[in-house]
Structures are given as structure tokens and as C-alpha cells.
Backbone bond lengths (Angstrom), bond angles and torsions (degrees), N, CA, C in turn:
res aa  C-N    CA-C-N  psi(-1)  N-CA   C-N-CA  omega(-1)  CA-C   N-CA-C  phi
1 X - - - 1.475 - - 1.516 109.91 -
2 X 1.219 101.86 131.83 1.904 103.67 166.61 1.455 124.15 -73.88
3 X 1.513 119.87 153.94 1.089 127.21 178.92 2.116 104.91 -23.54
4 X 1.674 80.18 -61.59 2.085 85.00 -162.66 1.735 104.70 -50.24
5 X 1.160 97.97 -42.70 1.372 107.78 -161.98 1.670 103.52 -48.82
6 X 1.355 105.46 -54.83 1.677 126.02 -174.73 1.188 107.87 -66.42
7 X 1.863 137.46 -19.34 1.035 126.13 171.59 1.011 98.39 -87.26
8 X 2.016 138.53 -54.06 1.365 116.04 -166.08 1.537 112.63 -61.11
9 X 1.581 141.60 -19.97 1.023 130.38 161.31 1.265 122.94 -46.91
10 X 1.503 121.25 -59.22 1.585 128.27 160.24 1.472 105.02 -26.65
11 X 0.981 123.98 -62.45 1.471 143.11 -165.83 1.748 107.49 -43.18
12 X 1.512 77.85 -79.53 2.065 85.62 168.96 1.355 117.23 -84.77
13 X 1.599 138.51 31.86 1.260 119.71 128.63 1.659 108.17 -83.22
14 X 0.936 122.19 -42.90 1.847 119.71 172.70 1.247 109.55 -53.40
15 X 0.777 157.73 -12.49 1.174 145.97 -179.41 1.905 93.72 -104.00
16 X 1.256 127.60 -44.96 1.126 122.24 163.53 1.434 141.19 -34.86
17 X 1.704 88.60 -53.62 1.728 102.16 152.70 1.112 111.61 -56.39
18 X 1.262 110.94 -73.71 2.139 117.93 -171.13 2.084 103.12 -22.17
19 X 1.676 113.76 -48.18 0.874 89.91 -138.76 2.037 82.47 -110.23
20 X 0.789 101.50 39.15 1.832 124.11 164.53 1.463 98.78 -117.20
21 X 1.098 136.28 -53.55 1.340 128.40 174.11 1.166 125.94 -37.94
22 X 1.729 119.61 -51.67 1.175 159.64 -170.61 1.617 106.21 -76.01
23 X 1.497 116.93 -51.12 1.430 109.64 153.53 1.857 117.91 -62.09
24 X 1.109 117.82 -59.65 1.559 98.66 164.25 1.349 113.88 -30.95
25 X 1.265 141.46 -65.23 1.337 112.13 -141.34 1.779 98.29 -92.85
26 X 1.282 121.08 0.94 1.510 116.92 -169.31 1.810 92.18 -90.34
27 X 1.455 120.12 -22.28 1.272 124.36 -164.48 1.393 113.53 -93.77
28 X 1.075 114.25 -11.11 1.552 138.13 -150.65 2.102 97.92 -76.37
29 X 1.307 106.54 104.85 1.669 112.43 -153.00 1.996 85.05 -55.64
30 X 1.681 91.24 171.56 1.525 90.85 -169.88 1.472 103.02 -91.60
31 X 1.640 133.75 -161.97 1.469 132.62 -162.95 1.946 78.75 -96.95
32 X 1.131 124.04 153.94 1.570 152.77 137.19 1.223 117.34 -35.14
33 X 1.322 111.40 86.10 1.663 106.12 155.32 1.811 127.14 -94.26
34 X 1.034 96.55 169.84 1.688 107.21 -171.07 1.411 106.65 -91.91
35 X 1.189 137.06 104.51 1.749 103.82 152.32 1.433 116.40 -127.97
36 X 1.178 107.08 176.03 1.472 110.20 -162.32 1.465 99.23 -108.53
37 X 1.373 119.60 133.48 1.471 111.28 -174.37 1.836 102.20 -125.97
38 X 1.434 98.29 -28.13 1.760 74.08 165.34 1.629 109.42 -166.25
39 X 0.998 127.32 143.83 1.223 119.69 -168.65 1.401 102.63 -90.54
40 X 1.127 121.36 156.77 1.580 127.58 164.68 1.364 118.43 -149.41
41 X 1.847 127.91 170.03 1.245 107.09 -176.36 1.752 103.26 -109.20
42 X 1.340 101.14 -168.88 1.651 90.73 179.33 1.478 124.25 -76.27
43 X 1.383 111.40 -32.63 1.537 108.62 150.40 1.318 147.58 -29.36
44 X 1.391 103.45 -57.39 1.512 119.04 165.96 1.662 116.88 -73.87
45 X 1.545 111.28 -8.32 1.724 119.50 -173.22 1.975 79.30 -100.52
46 X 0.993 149.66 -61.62 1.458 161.16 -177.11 1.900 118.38 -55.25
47 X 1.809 100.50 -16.59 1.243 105.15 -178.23 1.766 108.70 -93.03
48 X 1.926 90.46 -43.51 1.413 114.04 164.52 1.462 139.32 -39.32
49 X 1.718 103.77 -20.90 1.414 102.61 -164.68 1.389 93.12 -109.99
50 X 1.717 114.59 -34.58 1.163 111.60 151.74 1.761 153.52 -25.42
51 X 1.444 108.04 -44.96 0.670 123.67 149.25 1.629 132.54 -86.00
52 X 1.346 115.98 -15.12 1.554 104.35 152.36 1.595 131.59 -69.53
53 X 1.554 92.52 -28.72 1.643 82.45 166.52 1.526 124.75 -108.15
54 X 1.545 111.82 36.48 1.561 129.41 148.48 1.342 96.06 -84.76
55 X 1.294 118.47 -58.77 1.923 108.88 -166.29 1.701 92.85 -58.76
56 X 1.556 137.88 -56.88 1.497 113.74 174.68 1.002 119.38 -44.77
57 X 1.068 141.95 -40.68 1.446 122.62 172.42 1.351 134.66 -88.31
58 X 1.157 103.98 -1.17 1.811 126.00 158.51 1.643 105.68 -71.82
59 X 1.403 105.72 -51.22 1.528 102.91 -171.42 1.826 102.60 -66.54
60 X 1.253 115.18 -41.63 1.610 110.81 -156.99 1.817 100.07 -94.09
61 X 1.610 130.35 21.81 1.048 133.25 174.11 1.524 100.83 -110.37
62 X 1.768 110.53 -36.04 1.346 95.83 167.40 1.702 130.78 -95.20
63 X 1.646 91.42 8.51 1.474 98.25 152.72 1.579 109.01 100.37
64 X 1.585 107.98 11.61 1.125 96.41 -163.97 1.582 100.07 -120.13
65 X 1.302 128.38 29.47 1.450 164.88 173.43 1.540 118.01 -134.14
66 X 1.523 92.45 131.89 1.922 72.77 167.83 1.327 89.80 -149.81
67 X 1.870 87.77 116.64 1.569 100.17 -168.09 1.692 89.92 -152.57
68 X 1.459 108.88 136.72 1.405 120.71 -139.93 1.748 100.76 -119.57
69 X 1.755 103.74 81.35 1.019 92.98 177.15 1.892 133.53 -82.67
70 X 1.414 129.93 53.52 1.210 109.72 -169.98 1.664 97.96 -99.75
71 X 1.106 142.56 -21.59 1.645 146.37 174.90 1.910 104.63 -68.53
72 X 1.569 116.55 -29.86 1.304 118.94 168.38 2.179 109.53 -72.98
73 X 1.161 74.32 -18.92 1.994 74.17 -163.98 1.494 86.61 -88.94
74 X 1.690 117.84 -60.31 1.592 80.09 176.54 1.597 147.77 -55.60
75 X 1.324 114.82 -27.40 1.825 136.23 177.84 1.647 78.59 -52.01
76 X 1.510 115.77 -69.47 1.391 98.61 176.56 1.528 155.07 -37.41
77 X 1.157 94.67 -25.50 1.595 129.93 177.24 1.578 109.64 -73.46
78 X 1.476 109.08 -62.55 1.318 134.02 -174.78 1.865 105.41 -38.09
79 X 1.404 98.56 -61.47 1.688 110.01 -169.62 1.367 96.08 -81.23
80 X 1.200 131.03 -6.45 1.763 123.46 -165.78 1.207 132.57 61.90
81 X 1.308 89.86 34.87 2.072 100.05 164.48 1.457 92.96 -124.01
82 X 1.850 134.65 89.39 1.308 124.79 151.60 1.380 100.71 -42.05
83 X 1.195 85.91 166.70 1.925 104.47 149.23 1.677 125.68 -90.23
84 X 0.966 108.41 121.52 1.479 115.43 -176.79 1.786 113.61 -110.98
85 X 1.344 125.62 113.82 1.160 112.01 177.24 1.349 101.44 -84.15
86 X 1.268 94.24 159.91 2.011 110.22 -158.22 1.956 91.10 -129.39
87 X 1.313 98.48 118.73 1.935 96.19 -172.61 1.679 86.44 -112.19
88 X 1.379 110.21 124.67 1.637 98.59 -178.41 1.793 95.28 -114.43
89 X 1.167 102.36 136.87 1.587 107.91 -156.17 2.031 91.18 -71.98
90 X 1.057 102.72 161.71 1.530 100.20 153.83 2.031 127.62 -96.79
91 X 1.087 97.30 152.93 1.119 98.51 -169.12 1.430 114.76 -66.47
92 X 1.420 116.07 146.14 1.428 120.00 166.02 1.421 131.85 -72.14
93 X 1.624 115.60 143.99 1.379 109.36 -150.10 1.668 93.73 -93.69
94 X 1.197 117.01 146.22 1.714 138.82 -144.39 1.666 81.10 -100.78
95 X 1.568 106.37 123.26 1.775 134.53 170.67 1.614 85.45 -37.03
96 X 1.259 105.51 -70.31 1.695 122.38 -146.16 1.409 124.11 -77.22
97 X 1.507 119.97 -3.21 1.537 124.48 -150.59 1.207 100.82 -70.33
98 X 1.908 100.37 130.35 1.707 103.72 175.13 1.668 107.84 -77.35
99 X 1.296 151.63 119.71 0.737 153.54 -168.36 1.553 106.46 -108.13
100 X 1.038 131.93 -38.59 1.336 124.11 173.00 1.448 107.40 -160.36
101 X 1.436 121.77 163.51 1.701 120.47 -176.47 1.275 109.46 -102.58
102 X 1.400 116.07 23.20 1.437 113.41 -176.35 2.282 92.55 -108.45
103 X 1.186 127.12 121.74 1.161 123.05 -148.35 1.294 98.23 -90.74
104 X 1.904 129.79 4.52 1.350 118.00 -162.54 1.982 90.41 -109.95
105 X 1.486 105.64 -13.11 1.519 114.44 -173.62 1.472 91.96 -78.99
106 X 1.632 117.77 -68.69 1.529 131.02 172.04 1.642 113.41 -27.88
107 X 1.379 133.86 -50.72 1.460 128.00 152.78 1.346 113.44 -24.86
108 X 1.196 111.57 -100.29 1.329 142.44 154.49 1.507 111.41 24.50
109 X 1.295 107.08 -101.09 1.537 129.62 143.35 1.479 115.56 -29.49
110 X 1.140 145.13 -40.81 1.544 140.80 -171.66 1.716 106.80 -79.94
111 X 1.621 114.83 -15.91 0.990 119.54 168.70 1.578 131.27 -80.79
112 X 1.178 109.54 -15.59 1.094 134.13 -170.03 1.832 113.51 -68.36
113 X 1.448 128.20 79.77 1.196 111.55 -153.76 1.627 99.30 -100.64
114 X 1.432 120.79 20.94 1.663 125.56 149.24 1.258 136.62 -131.77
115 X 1.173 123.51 -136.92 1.831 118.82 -140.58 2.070 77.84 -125.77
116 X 1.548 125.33 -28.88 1.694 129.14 -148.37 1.281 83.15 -98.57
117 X 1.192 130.57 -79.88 1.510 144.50 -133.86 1.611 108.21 -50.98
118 X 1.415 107.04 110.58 1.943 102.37 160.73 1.407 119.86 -107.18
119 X 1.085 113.06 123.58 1.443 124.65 -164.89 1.692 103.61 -74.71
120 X 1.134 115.14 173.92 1.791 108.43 -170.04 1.842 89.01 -98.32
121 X 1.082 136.40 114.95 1.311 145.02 149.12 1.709 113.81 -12.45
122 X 1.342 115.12 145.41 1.592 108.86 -177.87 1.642 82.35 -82.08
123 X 1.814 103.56 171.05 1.389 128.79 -155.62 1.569 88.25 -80.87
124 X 1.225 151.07 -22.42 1.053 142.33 -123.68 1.961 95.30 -131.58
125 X 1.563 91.73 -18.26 1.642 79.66 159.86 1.553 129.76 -116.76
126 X 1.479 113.39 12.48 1.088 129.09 171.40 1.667 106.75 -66.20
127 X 1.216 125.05 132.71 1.303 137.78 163.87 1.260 133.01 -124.92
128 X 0.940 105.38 -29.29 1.916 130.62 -177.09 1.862 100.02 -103.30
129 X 1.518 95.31 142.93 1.322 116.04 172.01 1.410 110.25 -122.75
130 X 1.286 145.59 178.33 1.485 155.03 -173.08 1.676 120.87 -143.58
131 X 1.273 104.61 132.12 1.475 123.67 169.58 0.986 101.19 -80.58
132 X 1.703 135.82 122.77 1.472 121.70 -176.83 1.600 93.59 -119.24
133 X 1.668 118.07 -28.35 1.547 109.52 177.39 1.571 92.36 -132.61
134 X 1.065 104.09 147.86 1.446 128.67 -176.17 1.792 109.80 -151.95
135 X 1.503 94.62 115.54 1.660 105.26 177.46 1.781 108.78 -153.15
136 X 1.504 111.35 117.55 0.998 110.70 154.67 1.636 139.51 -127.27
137 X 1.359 135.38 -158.21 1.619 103.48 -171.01 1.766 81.62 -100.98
138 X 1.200 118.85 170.42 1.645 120.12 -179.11 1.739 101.65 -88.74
139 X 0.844 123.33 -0.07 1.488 118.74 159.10 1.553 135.94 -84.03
140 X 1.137 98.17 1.45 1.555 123.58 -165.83 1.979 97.74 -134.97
141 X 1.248 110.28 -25.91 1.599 100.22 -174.38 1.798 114.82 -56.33
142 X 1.268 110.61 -7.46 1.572 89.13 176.65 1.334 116.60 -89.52
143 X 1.738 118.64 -15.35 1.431 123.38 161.24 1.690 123.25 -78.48
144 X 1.593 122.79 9.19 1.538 134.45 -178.84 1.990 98.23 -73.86
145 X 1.292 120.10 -5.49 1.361 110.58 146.37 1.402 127.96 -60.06
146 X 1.088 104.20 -43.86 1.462 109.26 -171.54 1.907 102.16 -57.74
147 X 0.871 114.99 -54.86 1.817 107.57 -174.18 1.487 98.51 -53.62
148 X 1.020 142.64 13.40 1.355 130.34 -177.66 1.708 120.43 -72.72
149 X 1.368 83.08 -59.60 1.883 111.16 164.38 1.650 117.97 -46.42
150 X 1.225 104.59 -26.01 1.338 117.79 -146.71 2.334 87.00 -103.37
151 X 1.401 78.51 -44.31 1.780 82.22 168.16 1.402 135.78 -93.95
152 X 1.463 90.07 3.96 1.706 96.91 151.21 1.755 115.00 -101.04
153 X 1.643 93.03 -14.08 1.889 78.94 -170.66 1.944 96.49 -73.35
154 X 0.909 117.36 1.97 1.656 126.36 -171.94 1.887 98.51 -90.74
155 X 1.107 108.94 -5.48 1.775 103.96 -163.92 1.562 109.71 -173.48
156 X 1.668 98.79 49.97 1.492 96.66 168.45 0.904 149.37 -81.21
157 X 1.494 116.37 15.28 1.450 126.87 167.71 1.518 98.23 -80.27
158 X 1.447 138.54 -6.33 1.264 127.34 -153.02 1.820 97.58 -105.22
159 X 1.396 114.02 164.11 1.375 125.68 164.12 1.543 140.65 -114.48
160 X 1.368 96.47 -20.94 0.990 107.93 149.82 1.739 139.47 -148.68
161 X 1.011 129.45 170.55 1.294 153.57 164.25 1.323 117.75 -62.57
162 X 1.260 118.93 128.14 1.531 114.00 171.72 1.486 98.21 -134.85
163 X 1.769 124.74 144.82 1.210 120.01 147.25 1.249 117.42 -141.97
164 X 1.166 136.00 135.93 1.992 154.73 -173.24 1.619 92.01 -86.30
165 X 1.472 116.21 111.16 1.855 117.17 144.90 1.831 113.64 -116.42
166 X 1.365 86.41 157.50 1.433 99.25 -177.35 1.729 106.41 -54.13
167 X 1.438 123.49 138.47 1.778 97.74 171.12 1.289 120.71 -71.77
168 X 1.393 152.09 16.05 1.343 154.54 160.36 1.491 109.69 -102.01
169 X 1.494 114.74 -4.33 1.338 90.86 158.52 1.761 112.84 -94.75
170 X 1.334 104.55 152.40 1.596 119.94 -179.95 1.569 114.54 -53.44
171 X 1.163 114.01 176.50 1.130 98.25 -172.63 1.984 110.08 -118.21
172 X 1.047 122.02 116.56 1.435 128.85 -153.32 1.655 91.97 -74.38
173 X 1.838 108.89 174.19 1.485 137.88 161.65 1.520 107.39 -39.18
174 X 1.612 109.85 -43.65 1.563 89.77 -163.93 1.922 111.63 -101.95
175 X 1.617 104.41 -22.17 1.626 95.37 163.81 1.682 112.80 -57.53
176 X 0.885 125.47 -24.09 1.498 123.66 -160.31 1.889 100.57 -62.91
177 X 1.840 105.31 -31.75 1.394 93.28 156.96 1.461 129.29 -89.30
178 X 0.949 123.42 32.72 1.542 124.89 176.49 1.503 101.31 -105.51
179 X 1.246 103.71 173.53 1.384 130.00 175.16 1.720 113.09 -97.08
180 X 1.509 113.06 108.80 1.732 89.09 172.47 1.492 119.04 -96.52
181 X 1.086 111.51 143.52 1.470 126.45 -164.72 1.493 104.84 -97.62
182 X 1.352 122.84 112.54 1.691 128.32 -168.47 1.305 102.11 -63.36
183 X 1.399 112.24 151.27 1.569 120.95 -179.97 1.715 89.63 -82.22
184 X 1.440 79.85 158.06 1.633 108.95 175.17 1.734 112.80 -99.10
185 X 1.113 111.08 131.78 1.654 130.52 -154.46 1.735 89.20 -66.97
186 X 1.299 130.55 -21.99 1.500 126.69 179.81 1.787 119.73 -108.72
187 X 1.506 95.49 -0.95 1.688 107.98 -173.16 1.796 108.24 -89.30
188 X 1.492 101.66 104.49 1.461 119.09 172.65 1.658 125.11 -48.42
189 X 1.628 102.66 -36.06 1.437 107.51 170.44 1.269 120.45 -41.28
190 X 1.302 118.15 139.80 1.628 143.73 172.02 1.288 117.59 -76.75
191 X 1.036 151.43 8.08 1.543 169.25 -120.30 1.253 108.10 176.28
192 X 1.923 102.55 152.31 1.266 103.68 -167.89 1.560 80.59 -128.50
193 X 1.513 118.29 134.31 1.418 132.70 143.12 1.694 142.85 -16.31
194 X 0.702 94.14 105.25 2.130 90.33 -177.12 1.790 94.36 -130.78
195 X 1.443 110.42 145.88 1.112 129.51 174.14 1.563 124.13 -145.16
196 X 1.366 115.42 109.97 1.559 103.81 -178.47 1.966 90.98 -119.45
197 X 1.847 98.04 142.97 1.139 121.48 144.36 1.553 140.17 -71.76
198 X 1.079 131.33 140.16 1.483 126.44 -165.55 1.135 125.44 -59.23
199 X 1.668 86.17 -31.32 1.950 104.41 -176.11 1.421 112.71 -72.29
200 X 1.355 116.01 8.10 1.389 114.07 -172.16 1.808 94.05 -113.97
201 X 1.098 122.97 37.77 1.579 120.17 -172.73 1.586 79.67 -115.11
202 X 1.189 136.94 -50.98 1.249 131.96 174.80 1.730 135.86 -67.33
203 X 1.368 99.81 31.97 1.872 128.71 -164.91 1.595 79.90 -83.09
């Protein structure tokens, strides 16, 4: 190698370092802060763990865990709290229950001899209709108001609008006039709620 050659090598390992250095210090994790996000007492930390290891043993009875409690049942044993599963029956559904004072709903319902079955509502309390597919091109989505009018003149006895989206999809031109309705802390559905009233076609 020649002199030049051997200096521009010198050259571009320094600059190699320089710019490894330069990643160190941009990478360099930040200092640890503390924060407090929620207080709780020991009860509710003692009720909590409790109930996580009911769901383990809910999950690994229906098999879809496999987590091997006989070394937990003895520790249990030892201090004298076995484990006892506790099956609390459900209650039986009442001959007589007034369910509503309207006598064509009260039918309806009185037939009902389980916990699944939804009966189809009389015509007269239906109000709401449903968007079940909704697709437009995104060049046109800021005019997807306009079909609104057009989907009540199809169902004018009705008041409102309902439509179900996935929560990862975005939220388009025409939900932005709906109302979203917060999920419920016990509701299994995958979908998030939207509701528009009619009286709001005249905004």
C-alpha cells in the first residue's frame, strides 16, 4: 500500500470510530424515573391474585393450560387452607316473573324456558335499523353522509341507526357523525358501537 492509500484508510477507520461513538451516546438508555400509577390496598392486591389463580385453574381444567397444580395443593395443605372448589349452582328461572307490562312482550318472554333464547321483539318496539356492510372508495368518503337520508327513506318508522366496526379499523367520514357508545367492562363483543339519530340528518 502507498503512503495515500494508508492515510485514507487511517482516515476512514476514524471517522468509523467518530461515528460508533456518536451512536453510543444517541443510544445511551435514559436515567429511571418512578411514577405512581395507582394506588391500591392490600385487600384488593390479596383478592387479585386470588382470582388469578381461579382463572389458572379454570384455564388448565378446561385443558387449555397445562399447569400442574399438586406441589400448590400441598403448601396448601401444610398451613390448612386446602383448596376447595366451590360450584355455586345458578339460580332457577321464576314460573311467574313480571317482565314487562306490555302483555304482547310478557308472552313472548314467558315462553322462554332458558338462559340463550331471544325472541324476535313485537314490530312496534323496534326502532333502530343496522349497517351490517359498509364500503366505500376513499375518494368519495367525505360525501358517505349523503346515503344517510336515503337509508332512512328505506325505514321510516325507525329512529335510529346502528353500526358495529372492528376496533383497529380507523375511523371513516361518516362515523365521525355518530355517537360512540363505550364498551362495557363485562361485554365479550369484538366491535365497537356507533349510533346515529335521525334528527341529526338535519345538523
Amino acid at each position: 500500500m502507498t503512503e495515500e492509500e494508508i492515510a485514507e484508510a487511517k482516515k476512514a477507520e476514524e471517522e468509523t470510530l467518530h461515528k460508533i461513538e456518536q451512536l453510543k451516546n444517541t443510544c445511551k438508555p435514559k436515567a429511571k424515573q418512578l411514577f405512581l400509577l395507582e394506588e391500591t390496598s392490600i385487600r384488593d392486591l390479596l383478592e387479585a391474585v386470588v382470582r388469578m389463580a381461579d382463572y389458572d385453574r379454570l384455564m388448565a381444567d378446561l385443558g387449555m393450560a397445562e399447569v400442574a397444580f399438586e406441589e400448590e395443593d400441598k403448601a396448601l395443605e401444610r398451613i390448612g387452607k386446602p383448596f376447595v372448589k366451590e360450584l355455586i349452582p345458578l339460580p332457577d328461572i321464576e314460573d311467574q316473573t313480571i317482565y314487562s307490562s306490555d302483555p304482547e312482550i310478557q308472552s313472548l318472554v314467558s315462553e322462554i324456558n332458558d338462559l340463550t333464547s331471544i325472541p324476535d321483539p313485537p314490530e312496534d318496539t323496534k326502532n333502530a335499523f343496522a349497517i351490517t356492510l359498509f364500503c366505500m372508495e376513499t375518494a368519495f368518503d367525505c360525501r358517505s353522509f349523503d346515503l344517510l337520508k336515503h337509508a332512512f327513506d328505506l325505514f321510516p318508522d325507525r329512529d335510529y341507526l346502528v353500526m358495529t366496526m372492528p376496533h383497529t379499523i380507523p375511523e371513516n367520514a361518516l362515523l365521525s357523525k355518530f355517537r360512540l357508545f363505550a364498551k362495557k367492562a363485562k361485554n365479550t363483543f369484538s366491535h365497537v358501537r356507533y349510533i346515529f339519530h335521525k334528527n341529526y340528518l338535519y345538523e
